[in-house]
N, C-alpha and C positions, 0 to 999 in steps of 0.2 A: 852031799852038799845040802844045805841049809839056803829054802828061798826066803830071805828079805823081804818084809812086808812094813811099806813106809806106813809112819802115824798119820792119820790125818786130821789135824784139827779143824776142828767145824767151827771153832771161833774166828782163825785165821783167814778167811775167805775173804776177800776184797771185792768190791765192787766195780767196776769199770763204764765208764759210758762214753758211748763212739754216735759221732755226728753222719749218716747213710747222705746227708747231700752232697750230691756228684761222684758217689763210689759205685761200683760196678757190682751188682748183687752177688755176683757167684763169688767172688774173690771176698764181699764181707763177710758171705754168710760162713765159707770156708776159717776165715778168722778169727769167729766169732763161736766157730764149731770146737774150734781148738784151745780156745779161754774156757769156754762150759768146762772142756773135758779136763782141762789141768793141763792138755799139751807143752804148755808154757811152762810147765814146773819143771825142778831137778826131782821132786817125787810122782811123778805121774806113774800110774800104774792100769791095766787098761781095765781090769775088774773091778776099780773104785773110783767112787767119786772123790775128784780132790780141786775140781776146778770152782771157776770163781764165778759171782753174779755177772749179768751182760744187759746193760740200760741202754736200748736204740733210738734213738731220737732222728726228728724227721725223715720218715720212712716211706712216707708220697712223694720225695726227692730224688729216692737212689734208681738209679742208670742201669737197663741191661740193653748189652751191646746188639747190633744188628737188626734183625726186622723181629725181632721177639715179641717187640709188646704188641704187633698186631696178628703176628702168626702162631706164637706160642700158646697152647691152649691147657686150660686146666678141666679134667674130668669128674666128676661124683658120678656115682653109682647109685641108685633106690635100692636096687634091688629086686625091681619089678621089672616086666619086660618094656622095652624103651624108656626105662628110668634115667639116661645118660643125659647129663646133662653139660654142657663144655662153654668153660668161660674164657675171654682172653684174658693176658696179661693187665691191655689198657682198663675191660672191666671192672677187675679186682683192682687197680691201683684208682679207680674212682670210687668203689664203695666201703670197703677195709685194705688201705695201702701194708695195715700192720701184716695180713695175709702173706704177703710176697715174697719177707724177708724169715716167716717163722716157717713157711712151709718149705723154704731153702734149707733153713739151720736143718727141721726134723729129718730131711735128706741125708743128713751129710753125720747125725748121732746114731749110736747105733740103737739097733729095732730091737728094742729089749726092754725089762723093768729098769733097768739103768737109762737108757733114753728117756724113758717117762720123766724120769726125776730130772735129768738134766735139763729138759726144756720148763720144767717148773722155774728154773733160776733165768730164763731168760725173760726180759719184758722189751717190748716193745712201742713206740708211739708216735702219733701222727705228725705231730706238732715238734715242735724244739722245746716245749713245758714237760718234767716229770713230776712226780709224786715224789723220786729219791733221793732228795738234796740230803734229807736226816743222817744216811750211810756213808756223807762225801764221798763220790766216786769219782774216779780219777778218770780225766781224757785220756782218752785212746785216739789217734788218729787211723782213718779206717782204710784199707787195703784199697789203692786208684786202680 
């Protein structure tokens, strides 16, 4: 047997932009994991990139359910001894909201040279203004 290896063109990629006010983080970033990857395509394949750009707009709006944003905690590490440092959810969505929803996607891509690249196509932002009007991207309505 002969494996089938789809073309991918690199001109074809579309753009998409999904509005995060009142959507439920886990269920966008889930979404939005699956546009990166090309999920959505009849050519998906899981060794290649074939998925498309992802523009997030208002990203200090989107909702996670239950007592998260004041229990959920995010860690960094120095490296040093007692370098741990842990922030909540409500901290991070007052200093970088963009945080919340990129460090969802990187969850959910996989941990590889191929995830590096995938999260190059995602962008995210505060506000409801992007930079990517030039590319016209098409609404998306985002996963409630």
């Amino acid at each position: 047997m002969k494996t089938h290896l789809p073309k991918v063109n690199l001109d074809q990629r579309k753009w998409h932009v999904i509005d995060a006010n009142g959507a439920v983080l886990g269920r966008l970033a889930a979404q939005v994991a699956d546009i990166l990857r090309g999920k959505n395509k009849p050519v998906f394949t899981p060794h290649l990139d074939a998925g498309d750009f992802v523009v997030v707009i208002n990203a200090e709006k989107v909702v996670v359910s239950g007592k998260k944003e004041t229990q959920k905690e995010f860690m960094t590490y120095s490296g040093w001894k007692g370098g741990e440092k842990y922030t909540s959810v409500a901290q991070v969505r007052a200093k970088h909201p963009e945080k919340l929803i990129t460090h969802a996607v990187r969850g959910m891509v996989p941990k590889n040279r191929l995830g590096r690249v995938l999260m190059t196509k995602l962008k995210v932002y505060k506000g409801d203004q992007h930079p990517h009007s030039a590319q016209q991207p098409q609404a998306l309505t985002a996963a409630k």
